[in-house]
LORONU-213796 format. One record per residue (C-alpha): z, y, x; residue number from 1; residue in three letters. Coordinates in nm, 4 decimals. Layout:
// LORONU-213796
node up=Z | north=Y | east=X | resi=NUM | resn=ALA;
...
***
This chain:
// LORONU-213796
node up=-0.7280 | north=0.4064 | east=0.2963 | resi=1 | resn=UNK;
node up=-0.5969 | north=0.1674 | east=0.0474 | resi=2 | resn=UNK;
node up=-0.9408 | north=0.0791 | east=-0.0597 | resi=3 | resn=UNK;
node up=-1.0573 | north=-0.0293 | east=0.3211 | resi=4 | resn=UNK;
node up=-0.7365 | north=-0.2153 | east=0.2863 | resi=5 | resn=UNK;
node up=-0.8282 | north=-0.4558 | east=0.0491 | resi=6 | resn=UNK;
node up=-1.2184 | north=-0.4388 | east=0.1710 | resi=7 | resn=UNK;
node up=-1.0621 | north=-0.5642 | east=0.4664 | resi=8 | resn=UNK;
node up=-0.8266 | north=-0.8278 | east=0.3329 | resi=9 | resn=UNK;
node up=-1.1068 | north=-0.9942 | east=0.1330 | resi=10 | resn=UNK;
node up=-1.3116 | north=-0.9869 | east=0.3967 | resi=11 | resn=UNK;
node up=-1.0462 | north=-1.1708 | east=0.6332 | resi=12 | resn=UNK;
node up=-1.0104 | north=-1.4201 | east=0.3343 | resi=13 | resn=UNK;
node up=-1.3533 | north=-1.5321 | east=0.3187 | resi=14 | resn=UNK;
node up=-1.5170 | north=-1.3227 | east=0.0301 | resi=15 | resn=UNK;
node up=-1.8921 | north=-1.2079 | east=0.0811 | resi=16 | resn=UNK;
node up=-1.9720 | north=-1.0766 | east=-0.2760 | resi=17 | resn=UNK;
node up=-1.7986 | north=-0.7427 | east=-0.2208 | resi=18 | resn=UNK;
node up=-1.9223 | north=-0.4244 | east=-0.4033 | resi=19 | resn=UNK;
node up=-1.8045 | north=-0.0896 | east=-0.2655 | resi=20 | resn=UNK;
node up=-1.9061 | north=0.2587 | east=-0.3056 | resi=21 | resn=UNK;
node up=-1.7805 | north=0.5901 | east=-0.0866 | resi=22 | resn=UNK;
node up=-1.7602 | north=0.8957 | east=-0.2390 | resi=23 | resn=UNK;
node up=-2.0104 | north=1.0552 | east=-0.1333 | resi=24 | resn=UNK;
node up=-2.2447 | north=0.7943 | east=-0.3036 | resi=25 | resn=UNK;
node up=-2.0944 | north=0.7365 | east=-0.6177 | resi=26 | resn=UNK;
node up=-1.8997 | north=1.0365 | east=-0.7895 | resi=27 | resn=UNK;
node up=-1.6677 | north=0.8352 | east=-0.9761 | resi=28 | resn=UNK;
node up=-1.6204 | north=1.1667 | east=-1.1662 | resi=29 | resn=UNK;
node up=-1.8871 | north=1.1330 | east=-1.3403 | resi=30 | resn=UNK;
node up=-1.9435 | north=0.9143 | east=-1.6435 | resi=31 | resn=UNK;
node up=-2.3048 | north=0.8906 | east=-1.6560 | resi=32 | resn=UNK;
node up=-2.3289 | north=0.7292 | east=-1.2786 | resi=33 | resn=UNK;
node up=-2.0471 | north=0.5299 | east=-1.3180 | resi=34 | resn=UNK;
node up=-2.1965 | north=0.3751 | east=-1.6382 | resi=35 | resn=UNK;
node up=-2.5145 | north=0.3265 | east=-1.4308 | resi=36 | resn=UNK;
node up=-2.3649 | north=0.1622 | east=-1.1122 | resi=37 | resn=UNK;
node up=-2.1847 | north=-0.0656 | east=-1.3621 | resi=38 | resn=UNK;
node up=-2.4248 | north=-0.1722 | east=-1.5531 | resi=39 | resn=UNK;
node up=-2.6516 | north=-0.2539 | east=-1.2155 | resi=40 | resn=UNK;
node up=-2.3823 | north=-0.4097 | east=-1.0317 | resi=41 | resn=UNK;
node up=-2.2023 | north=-0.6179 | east=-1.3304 | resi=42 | resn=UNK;
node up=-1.9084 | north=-0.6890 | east=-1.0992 | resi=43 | resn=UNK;
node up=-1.6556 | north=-0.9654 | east=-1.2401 | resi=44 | resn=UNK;
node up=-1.3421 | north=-0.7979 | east=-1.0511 | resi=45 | resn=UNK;
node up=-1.2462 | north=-0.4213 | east=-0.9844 | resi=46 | resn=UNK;
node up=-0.9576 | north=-0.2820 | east=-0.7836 | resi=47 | resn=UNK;
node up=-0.9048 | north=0.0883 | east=-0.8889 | resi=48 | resn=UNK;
node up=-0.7896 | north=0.2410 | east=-0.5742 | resi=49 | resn=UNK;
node up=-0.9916 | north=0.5404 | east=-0.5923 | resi=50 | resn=UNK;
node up=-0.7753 | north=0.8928 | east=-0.6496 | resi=51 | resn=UNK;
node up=-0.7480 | north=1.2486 | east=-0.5811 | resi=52 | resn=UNK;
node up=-0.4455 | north=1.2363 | east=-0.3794 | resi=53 | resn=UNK;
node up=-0.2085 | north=1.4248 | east=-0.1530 | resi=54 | resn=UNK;
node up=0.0804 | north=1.5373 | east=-0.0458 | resi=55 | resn=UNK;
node up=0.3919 | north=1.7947 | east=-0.2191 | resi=56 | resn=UNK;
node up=0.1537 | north=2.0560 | east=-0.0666 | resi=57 | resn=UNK;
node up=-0.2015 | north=1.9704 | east=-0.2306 | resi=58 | resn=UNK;
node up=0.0071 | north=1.8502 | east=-0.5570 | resi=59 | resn=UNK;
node up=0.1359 | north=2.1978 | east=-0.5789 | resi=60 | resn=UNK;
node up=-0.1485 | north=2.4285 | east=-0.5185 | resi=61 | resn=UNK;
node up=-0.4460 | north=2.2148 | east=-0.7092 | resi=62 | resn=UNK;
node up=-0.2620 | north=2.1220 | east=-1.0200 | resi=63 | resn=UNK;
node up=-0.6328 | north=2.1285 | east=-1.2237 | resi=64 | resn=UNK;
node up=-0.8152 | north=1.9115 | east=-1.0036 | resi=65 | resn=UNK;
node up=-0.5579 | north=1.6853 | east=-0.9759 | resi=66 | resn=UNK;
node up=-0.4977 | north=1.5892 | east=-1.3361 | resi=67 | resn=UNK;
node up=-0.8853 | north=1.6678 | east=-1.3887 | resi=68 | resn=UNK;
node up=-1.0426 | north=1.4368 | east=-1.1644 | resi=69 | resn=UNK;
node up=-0.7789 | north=1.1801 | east=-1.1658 | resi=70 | resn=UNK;
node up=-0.8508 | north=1.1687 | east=-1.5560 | resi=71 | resn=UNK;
node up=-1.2421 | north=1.1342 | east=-1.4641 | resi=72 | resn=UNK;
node up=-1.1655 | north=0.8747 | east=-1.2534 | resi=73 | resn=UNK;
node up=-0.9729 | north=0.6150 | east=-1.4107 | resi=74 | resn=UNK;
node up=-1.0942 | north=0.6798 | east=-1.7579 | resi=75 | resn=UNK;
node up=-1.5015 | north=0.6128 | east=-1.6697 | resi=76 | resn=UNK;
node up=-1.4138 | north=0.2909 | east=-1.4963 | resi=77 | resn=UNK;
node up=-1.1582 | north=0.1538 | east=-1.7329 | resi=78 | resn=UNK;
node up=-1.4374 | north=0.2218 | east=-1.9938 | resi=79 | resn=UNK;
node up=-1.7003 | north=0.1145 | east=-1.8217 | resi=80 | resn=UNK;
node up=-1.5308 | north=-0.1983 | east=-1.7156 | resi=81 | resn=UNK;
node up=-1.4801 | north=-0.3099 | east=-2.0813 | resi=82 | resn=UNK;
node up=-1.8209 | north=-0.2532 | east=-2.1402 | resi=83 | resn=UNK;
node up=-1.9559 | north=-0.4483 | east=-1.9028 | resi=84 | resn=UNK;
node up=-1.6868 | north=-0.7425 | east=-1.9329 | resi=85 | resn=UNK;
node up=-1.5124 | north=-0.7411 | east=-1.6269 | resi=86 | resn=UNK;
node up=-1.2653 | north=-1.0415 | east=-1.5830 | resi=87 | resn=UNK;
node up=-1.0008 | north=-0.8702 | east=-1.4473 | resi=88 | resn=UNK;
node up=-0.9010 | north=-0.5055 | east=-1.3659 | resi=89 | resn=UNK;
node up=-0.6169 | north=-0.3801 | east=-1.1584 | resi=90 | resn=UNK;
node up=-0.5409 | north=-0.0086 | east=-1.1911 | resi=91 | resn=UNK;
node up=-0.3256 | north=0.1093 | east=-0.8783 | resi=92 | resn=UNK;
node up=-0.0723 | north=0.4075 | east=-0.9518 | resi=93 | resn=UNK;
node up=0.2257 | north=0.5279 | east=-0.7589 | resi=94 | resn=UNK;
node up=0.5683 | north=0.5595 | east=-0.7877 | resi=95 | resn=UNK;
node up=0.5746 | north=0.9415 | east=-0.8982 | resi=96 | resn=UNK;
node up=0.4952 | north=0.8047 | east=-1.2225 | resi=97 | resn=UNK;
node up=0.9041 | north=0.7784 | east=-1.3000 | resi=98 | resn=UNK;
node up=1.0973 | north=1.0330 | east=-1.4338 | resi=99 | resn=UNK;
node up=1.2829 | north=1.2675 | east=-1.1509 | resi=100 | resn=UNK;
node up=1.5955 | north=1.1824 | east=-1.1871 | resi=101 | resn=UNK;
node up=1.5588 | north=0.8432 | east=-1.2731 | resi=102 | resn=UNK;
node up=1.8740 | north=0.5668 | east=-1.2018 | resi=103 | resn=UNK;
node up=1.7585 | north=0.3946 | east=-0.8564 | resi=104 | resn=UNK;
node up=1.5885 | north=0.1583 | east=-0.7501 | resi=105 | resn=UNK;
node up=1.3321 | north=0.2286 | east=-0.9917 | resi=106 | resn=UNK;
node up=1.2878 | north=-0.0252 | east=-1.2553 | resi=107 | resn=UNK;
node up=0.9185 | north=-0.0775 | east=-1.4308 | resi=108 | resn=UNK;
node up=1.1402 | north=-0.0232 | east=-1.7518 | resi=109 | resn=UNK;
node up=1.2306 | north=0.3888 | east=-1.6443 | resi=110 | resn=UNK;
node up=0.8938 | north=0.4530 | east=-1.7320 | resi=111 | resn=UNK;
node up=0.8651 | north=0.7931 | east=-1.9667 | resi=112 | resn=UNK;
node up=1.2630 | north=0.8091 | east=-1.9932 | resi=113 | resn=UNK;
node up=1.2673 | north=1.1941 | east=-1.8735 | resi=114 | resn=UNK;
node up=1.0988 | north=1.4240 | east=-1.7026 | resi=115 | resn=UNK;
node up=0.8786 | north=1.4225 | east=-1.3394 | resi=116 | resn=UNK;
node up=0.9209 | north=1.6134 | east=-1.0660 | resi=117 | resn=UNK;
node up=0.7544 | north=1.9652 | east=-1.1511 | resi=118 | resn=UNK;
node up=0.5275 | north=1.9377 | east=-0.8309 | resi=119 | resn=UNK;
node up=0.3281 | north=1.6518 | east=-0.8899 | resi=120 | resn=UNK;
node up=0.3466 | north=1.6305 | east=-1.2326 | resi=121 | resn=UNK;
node up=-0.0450 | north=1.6562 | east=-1.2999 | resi=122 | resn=UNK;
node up=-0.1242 | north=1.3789 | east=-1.0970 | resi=123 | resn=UNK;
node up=0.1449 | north=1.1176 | east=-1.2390 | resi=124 | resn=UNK;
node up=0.0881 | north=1.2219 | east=-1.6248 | resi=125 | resn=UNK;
node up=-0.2701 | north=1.1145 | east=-1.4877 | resi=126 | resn=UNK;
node up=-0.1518 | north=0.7801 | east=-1.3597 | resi=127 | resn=UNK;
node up=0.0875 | north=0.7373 | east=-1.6565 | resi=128 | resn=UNK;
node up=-0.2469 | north=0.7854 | east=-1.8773 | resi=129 | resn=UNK;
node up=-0.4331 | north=0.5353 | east=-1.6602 | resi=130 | resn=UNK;
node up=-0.1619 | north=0.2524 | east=-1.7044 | resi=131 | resn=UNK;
node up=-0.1972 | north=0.3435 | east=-2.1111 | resi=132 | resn=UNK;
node up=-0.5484 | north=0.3134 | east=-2.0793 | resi=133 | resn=UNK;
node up=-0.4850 | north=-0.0380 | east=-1.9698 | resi=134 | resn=UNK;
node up=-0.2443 | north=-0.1479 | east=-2.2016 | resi=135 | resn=UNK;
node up=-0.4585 | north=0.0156 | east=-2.4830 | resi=136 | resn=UNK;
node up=-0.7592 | north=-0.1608 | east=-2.4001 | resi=137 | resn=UNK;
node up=-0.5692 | north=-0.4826 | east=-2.3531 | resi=138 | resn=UNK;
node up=-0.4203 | north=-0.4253 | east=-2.6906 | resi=139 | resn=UNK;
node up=-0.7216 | north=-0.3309 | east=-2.8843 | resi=140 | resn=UNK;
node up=-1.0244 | north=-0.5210 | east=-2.6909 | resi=141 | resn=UNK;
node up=-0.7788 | north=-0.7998 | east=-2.5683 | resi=142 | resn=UNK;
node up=-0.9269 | north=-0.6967 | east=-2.1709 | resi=143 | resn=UNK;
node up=-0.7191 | north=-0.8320 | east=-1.8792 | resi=144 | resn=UNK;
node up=-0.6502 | north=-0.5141 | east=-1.6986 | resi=145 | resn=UNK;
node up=-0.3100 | north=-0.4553 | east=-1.4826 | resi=146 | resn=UNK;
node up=-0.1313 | north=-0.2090 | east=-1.3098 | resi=147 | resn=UNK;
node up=0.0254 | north=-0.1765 | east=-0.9956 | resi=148 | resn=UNK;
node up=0.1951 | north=0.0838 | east=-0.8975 | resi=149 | resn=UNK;
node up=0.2400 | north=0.1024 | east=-0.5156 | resi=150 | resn=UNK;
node up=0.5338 | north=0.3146 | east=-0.3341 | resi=151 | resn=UNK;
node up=0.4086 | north=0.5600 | east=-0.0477 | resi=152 | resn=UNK;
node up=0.1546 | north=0.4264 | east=0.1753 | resi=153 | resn=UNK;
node up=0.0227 | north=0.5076 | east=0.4955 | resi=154 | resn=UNK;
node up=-0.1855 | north=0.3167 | east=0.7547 | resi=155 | resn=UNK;
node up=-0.5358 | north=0.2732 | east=0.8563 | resi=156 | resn=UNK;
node up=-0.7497 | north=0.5414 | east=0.8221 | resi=157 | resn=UNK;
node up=-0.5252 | north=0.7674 | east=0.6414 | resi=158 | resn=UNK;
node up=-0.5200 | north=1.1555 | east=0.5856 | resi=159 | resn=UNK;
node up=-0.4443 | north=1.3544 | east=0.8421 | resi=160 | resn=UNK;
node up=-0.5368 | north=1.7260 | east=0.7444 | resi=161 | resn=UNK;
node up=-0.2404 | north=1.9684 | east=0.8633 | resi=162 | resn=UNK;
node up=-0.2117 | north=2.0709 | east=0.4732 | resi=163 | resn=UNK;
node up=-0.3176 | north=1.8423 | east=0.2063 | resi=164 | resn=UNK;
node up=-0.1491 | north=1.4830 | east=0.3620 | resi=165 | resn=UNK;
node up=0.1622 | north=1.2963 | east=0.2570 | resi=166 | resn=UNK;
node up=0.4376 | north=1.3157 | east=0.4906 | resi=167 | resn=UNK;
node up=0.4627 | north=1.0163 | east=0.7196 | resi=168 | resn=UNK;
node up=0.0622 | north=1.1069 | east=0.8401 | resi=169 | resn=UNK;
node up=0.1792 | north=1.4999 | east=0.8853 | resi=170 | resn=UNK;
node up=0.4521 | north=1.4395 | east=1.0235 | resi=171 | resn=UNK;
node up=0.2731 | north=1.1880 | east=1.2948 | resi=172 | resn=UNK;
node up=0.0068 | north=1.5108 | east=1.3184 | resi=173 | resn=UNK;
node up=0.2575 | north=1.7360 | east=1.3860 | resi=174 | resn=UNK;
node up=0.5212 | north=1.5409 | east=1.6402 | resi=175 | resn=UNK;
node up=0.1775 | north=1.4575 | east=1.8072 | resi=176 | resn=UNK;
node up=0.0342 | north=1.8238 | east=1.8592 | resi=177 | resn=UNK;
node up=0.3903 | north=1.9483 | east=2.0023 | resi=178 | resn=UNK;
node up=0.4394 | north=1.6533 | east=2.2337 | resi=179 | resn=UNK;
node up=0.0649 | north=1.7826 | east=2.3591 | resi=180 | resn=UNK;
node up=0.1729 | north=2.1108 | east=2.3146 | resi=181 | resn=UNK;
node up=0.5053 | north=2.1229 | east=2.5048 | resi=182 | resn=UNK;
node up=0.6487 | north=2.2912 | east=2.1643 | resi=183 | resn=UNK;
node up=1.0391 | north=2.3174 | east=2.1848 | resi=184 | resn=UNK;
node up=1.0703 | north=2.1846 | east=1.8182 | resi=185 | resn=UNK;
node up=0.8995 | north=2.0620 | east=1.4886 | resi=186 | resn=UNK;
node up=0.9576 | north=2.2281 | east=1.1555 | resi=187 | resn=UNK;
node up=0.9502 | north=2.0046 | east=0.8767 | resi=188 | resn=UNK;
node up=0.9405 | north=2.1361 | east=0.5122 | resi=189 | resn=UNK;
node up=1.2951 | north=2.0724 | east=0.3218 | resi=190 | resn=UNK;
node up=1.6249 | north=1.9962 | east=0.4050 | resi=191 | resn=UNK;
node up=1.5376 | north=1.6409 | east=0.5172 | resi=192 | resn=UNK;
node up=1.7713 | north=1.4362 | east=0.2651 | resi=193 | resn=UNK;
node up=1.5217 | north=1.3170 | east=0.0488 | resi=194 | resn=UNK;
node up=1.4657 | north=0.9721 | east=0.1059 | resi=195 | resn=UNK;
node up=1.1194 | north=0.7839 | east=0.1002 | resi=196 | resn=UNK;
node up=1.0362 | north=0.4048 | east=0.0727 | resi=197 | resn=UNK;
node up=0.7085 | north=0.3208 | east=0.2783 | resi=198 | resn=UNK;
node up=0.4629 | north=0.0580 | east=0.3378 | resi=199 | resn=UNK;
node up=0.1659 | north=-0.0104 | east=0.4987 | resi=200 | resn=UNK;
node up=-0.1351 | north=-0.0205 | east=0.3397 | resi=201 | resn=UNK;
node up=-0.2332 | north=-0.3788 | east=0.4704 | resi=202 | resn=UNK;
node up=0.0651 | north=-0.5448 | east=0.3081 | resi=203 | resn=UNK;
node up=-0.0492 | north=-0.2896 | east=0.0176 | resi=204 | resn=UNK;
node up=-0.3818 | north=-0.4968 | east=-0.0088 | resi=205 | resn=UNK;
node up=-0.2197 | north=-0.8408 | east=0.0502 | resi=206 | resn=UNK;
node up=-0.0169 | north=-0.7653 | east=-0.2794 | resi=207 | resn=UNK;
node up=-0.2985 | north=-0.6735 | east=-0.5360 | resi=208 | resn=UNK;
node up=-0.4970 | north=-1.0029 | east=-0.3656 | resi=209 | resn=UNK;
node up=-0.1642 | north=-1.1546 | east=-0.4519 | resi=210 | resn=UNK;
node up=-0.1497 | north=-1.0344 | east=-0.7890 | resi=211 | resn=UNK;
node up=-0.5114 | north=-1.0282 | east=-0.9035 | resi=212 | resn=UNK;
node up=-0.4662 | north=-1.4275 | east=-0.8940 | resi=213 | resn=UNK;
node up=-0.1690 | north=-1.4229 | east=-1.0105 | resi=214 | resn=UNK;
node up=-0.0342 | north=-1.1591 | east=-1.2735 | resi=215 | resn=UNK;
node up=-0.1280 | north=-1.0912 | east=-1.6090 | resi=216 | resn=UNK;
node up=0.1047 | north=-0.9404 | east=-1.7902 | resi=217 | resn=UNK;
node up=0.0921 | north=-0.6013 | east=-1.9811 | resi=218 | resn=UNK;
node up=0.3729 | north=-0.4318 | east=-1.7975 | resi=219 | resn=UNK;
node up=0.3216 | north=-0.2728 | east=-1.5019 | resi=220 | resn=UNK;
node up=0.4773 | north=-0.4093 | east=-1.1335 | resi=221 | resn=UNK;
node up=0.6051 | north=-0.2334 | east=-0.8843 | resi=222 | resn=UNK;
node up=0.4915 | north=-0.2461 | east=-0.5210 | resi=223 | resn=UNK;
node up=0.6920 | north=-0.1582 | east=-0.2381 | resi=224 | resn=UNK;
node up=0.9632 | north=-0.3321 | east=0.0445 | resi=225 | resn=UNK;
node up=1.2630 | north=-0.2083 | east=-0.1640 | resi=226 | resn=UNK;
node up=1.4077 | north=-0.0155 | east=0.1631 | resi=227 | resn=UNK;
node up=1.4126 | north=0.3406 | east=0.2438 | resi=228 | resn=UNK;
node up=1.5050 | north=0.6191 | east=0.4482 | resi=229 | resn=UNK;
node up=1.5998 | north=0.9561 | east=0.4830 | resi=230 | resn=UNK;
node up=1.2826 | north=1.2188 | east=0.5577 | resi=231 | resn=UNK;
node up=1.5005 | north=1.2819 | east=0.8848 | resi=232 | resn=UNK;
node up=1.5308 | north=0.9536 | east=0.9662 | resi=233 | resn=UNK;
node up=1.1920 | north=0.9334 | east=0.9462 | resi=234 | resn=UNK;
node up=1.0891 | north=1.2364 | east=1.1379 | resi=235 | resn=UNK;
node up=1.3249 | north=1.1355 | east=1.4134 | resi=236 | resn=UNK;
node up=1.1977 | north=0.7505 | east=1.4120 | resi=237 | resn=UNK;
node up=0.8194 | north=0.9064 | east=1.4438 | resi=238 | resn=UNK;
node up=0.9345 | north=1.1568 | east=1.6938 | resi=239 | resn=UNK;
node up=1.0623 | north=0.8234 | east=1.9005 | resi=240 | resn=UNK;
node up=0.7686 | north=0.6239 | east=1.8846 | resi=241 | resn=UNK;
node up=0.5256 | north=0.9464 | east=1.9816 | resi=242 | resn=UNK;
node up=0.8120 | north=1.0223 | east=2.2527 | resi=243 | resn=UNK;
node up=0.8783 | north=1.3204 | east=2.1905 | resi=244 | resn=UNK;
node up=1.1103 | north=1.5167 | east=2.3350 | resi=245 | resn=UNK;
node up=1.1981 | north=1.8457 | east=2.1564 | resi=246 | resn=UNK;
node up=1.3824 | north=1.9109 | east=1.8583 | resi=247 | resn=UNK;
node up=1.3467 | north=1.8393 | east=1.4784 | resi=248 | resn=UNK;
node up=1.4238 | north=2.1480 | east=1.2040 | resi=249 | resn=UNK;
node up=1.4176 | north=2.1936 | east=0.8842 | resi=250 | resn=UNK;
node up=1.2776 | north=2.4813 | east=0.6605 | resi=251 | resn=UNK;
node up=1.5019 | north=2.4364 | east=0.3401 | resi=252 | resn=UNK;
node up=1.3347 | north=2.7123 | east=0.1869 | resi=253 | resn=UNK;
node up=1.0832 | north=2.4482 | east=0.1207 | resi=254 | resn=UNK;
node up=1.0844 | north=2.2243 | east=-0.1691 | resi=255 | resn=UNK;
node up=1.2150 | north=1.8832 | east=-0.1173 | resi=256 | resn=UNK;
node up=1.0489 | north=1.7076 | east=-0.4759 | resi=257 | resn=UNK;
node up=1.2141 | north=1.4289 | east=-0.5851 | resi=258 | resn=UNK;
node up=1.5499 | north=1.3370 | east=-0.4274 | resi=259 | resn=UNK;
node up=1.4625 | north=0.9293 | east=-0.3978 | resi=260 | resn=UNK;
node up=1.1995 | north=0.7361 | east=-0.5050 | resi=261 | resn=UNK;
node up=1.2679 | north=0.3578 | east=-0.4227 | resi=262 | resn=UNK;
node up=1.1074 | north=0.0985 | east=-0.5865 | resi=263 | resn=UNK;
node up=1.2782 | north=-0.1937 | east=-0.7590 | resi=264 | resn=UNK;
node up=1.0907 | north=-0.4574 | east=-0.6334 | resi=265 | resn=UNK;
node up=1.2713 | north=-0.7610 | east=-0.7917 | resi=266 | resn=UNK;
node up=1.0088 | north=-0.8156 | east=-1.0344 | resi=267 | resn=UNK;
node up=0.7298 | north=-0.8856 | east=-0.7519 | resi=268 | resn=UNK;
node up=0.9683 | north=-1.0386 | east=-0.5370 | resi=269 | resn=UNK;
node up=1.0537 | north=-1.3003 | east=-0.7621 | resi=270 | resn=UNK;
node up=0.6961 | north=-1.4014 | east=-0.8353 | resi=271 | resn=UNK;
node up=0.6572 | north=-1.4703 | east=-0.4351 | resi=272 | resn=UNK;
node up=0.5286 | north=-1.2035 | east=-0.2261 | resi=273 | resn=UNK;
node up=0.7082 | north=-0.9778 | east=-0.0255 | resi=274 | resn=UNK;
node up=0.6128 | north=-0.7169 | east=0.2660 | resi=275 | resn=UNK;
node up=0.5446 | north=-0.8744 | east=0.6150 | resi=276 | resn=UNK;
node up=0.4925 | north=-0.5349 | east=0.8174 | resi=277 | resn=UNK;
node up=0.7963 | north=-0.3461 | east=0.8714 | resi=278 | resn=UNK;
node up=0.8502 | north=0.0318 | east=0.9058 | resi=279 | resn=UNK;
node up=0.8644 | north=0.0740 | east=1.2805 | resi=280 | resn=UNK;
node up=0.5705 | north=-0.2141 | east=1.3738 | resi=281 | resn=UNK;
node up=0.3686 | north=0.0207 | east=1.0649 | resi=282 | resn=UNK;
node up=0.3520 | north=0.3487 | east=1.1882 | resi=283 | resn=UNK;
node up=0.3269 | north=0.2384 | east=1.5985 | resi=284 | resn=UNK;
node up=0.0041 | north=0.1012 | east=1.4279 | resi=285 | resn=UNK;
node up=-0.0926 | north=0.3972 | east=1.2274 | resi=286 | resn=UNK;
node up=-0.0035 | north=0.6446 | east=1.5186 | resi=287 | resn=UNK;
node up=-0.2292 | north=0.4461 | east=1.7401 | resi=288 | resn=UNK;
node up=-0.5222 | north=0.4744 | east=1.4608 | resi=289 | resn=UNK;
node up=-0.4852 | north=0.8508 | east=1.4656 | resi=290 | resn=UNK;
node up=-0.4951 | north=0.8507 | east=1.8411 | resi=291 | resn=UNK;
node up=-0.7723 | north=0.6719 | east=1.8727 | resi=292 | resn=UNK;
node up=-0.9574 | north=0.7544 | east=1.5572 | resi=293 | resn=UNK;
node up=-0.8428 | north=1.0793 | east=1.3803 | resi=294 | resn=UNK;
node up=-0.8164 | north=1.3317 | east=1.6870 | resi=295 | resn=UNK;
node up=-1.1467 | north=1.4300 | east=1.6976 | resi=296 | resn=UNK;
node up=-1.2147 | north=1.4723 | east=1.3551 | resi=297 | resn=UNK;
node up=-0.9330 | north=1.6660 | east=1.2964 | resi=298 | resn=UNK;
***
């Protein structure tokens, strides 16, 4: 998703040169192609978007493969990137990356201050790793490589499955199937006070264009609009823009994970960009995308 993002964006901008690879033809996994592709393709700029990712669900149950391929991942192209001098890196994390319980909004400075949130905690000690790898190989090899770490994105072409997707794309699945389904209510997992900061993965891609000209600091930067809401706000905003007309419960023998997770975004903010694609226009445009694009296939 957040790849196609900035495919797109670059596209839109004007940019032929662009180098892209899907999963299925370049296992990123795997150090001996991604040494190969490198050193064939020599590109001068990389945006590391490419992750194992999911939702509390698929963070819980495949711990292994998410800190496992996640590792893979980052750590081939960081390395291969400094091999083949690459101008300028940008390494894209996420938000779980801060402690649990961290003060809020969540500075760049809360990094490793306490603990994470037990249920994804293999896939942010991966990210954390991949923003060290940066900073390590800026320190030792003087290599320009950043980090961004985004807050929760959704958007074009985003995961769907009824299992293993983030929230705001399940909960769009679901409140879609009962609306089709005549179903008296949707049951969403927790108690529905956690609250969640999203944004869409086009403004997503207009920040690392953003930033790839113009950050280069060591210190990671946030990403995000600096708002949030409630997970019941959110399943009753959804619920409003699929009209739907039954009810919304909560299973609160279901984890919640973190209690908040908003973003400090002053940092960004203050260098010039902020988001242009609010929550409401977003997900009327992601709901569309799965109505047009995602039923079939799923």
């Amino acid at each position: 998703m957040v790849g196609s993002a900035i495919s797109r964006n670059l596209v839109k901008k004007g940019y032929t040169n662009i180098i892209t690879r899907t999963s299925a033809e370049l296992d990123l996994r795997n150090q001996a192609l991604v040494n190969e592709f490198f050193a064939a393709e020599k590109p001068d700029y990389v945006f590391l978007a490419a992750a194992r990712v999911g939702g509390i669900v698929a963070n819980n149950t495949f711990r292994a493969d998410f800190i496992y391929e996640n590792l893979m991942i980052q750590s081939n192209i960081i390395h291969a990137s400094y091999v083949n001098n690459v101008k300028k890196l940008m390494f894209l994390g996420s938000s779980c990356i801060y402690p649990k319980l961290a003060p809020q909004p969540l500075k760049e400075d809360y990094l490793l201050t306490g603990p994470l949130e037990y249920t994804n905690e293999p896939y942010a000690v991966a990210k954390i790793a991949g923003i060290k790898l940066c900073e390590a190989y800026r320190k030792q090899y003087n290599c320009n490589f950043i980090s961004v770490m985004p807050t929760n994105m959704y958007g074009y072409g985003d995961n769907y499955h009824p299992n293993n997707s983030h929230v705001l794309p399940g909960l769009i699945r679901k409140v879609h199937e009962a609306k089709q389904n005549n179903a008296p209510e949707v049951i969403v997992w927790g108690t529905g006070t956690p609250k969640r900061e999203f944004l869409f993965a086009d403004d997503l891609a207009e920040a690392c264009f953003f930033l790839i000209n113009n950050y280069d600091d060591e210190q990671l930067i946030n990403v995000g609009t600096g708002k949030d809401l409630s997970i019941k706000e959110l399943a009753e905003l959804i619920k409003d823009i699929v009209g739907y007309e039954g009810k919304i419960a909560f299973d609160s023998s279901k984890p919640d994970g973190t209690p908040r997770k908003l973003m400090d975004v002053t940092k960004l903010h203050n260098l010039g960009w902020k988001h242009t694609i609010e929550l409401r226009e977003g997900i009327q445009l992601a709901y569309q995308d799965f109505v047009d694009n995602h039923l079939v296939r799923n």
